[in-house]
C-alpha positions in Angstrom: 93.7 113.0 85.7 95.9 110.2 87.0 99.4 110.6 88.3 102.1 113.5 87.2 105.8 113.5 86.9 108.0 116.8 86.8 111.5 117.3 87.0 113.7 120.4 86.2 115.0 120.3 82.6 118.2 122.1 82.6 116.9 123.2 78.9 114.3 122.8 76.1 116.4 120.8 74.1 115.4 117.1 72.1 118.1 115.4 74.6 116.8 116.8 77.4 113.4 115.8 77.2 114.1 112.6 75.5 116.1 111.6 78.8 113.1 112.8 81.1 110.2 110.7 78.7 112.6 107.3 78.5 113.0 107.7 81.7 109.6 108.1 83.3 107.1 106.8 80.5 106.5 103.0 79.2 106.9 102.0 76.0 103.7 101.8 74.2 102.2 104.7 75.6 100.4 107.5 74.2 102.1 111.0 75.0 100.3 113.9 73.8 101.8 117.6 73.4 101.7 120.4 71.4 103.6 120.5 68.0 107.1 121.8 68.8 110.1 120.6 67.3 111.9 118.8 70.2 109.5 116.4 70.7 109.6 114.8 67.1 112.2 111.9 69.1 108.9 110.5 70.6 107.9 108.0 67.5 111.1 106.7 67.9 111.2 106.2 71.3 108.3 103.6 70.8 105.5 105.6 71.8 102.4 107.2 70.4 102.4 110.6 69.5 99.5 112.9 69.5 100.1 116.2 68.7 98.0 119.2 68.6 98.5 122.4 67.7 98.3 125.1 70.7 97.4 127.8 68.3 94.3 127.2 66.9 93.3 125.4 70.3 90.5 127.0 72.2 91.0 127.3 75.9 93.7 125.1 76.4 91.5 121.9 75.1 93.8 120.0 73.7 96.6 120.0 76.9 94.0 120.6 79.8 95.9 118.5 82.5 99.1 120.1 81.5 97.8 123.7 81.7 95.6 122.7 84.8 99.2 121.0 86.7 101.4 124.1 85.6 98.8 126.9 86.7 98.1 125.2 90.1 102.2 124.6 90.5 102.4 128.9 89.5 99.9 129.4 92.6 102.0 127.7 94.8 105.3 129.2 94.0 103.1 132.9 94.1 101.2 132.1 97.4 102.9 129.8 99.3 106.7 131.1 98.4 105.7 134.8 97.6 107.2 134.1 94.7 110.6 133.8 96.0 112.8 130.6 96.1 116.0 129.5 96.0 116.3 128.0 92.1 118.2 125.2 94.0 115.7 123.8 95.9 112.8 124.0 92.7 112.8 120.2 92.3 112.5 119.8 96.0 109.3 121.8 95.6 108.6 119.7 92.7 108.7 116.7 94.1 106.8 117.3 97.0 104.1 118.9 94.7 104.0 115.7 93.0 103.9 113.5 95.8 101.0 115.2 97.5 98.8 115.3 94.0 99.4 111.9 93.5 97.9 111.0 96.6 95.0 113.5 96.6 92.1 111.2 97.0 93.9 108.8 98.8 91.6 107.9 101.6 93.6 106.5 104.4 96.6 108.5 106.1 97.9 105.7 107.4 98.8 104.5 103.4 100.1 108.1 103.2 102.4 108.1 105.8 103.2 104.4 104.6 104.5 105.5 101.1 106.5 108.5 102.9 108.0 106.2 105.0 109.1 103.5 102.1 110.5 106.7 100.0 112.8 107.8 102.8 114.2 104.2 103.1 114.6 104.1 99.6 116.7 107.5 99.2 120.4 108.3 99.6 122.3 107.3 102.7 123.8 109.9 104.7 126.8 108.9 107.0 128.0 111.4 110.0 131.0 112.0 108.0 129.1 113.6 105.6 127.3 116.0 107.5 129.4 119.6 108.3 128.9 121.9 109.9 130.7 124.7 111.9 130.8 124.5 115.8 130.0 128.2 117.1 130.7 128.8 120.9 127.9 127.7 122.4 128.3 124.2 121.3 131.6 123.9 122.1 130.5 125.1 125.3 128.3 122.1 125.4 130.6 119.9 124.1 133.0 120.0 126.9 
């Protein structure tokens, strides 16, 4: 298996998934998934399709990586999280899910810490202004 993307889809609609695969995939790629409806957009969208159908499939055979990423991100959510999470915060999860498989047989920690480092320099700004917060007694103790 080679590198995932997820994101939250707000729903299972064409749109939404068509925003997600033009987004994240190359033209001229090869996508495979199973044979549902909202995916038909795919051709169009210059890529190859493969579909299979999940019914008849054996063990998962057809969509292994997919059933293989979504069982091990369910283990998380149930071990780590006890199953309980704030909805909000799901594609924080996400994300760092996806940035520690993608680097799972990365051999140095130094490249590691590397890529952390260029990601946080790369992300939103955050100004002083920006940040609230209410002053409880203590630090306005301190403050004075």
């Amino acid at each position: 298996m080679g590198r995932i993307r997820l994101h939250v889809a707000l729903d299972c609609s064409a749109y939404s998934l068509e925003t997600f695969i033009l987004d994240n995939v190359e033209a001229g790629s090869k996508i495979a998934t199973d044979s549902w409806k909202s995916y038909n957009f795919i051709e169009d969208a210059q890529c190859a399709h493969e579909k299979s159908n999940q019914s008849s499939c054996k063990d998962n055979e057809n969509l292994y990586g997919v059933h293989l990423v979504t069982s091990l991100i369910k283990r998380l959510i149930r071990g780590t999280f006890h199953g309980r999470f704030e909805p909000k915060y799901l594609q924080n999860y996400l994300d760092e899910y996806v940035f520690r498989f993608n680097r799972r047989k990365s051999k140095s920690i130094g490249k590691k810490f590397m890529r952390l480092v260029q990601q946080v320099v790369k992300s939103t700004k955050v100004t002083s202004s920006e940040i609230t917060w209410d002053m409880d007694p203590i630090s306005e103790y301190f403050a004075t």
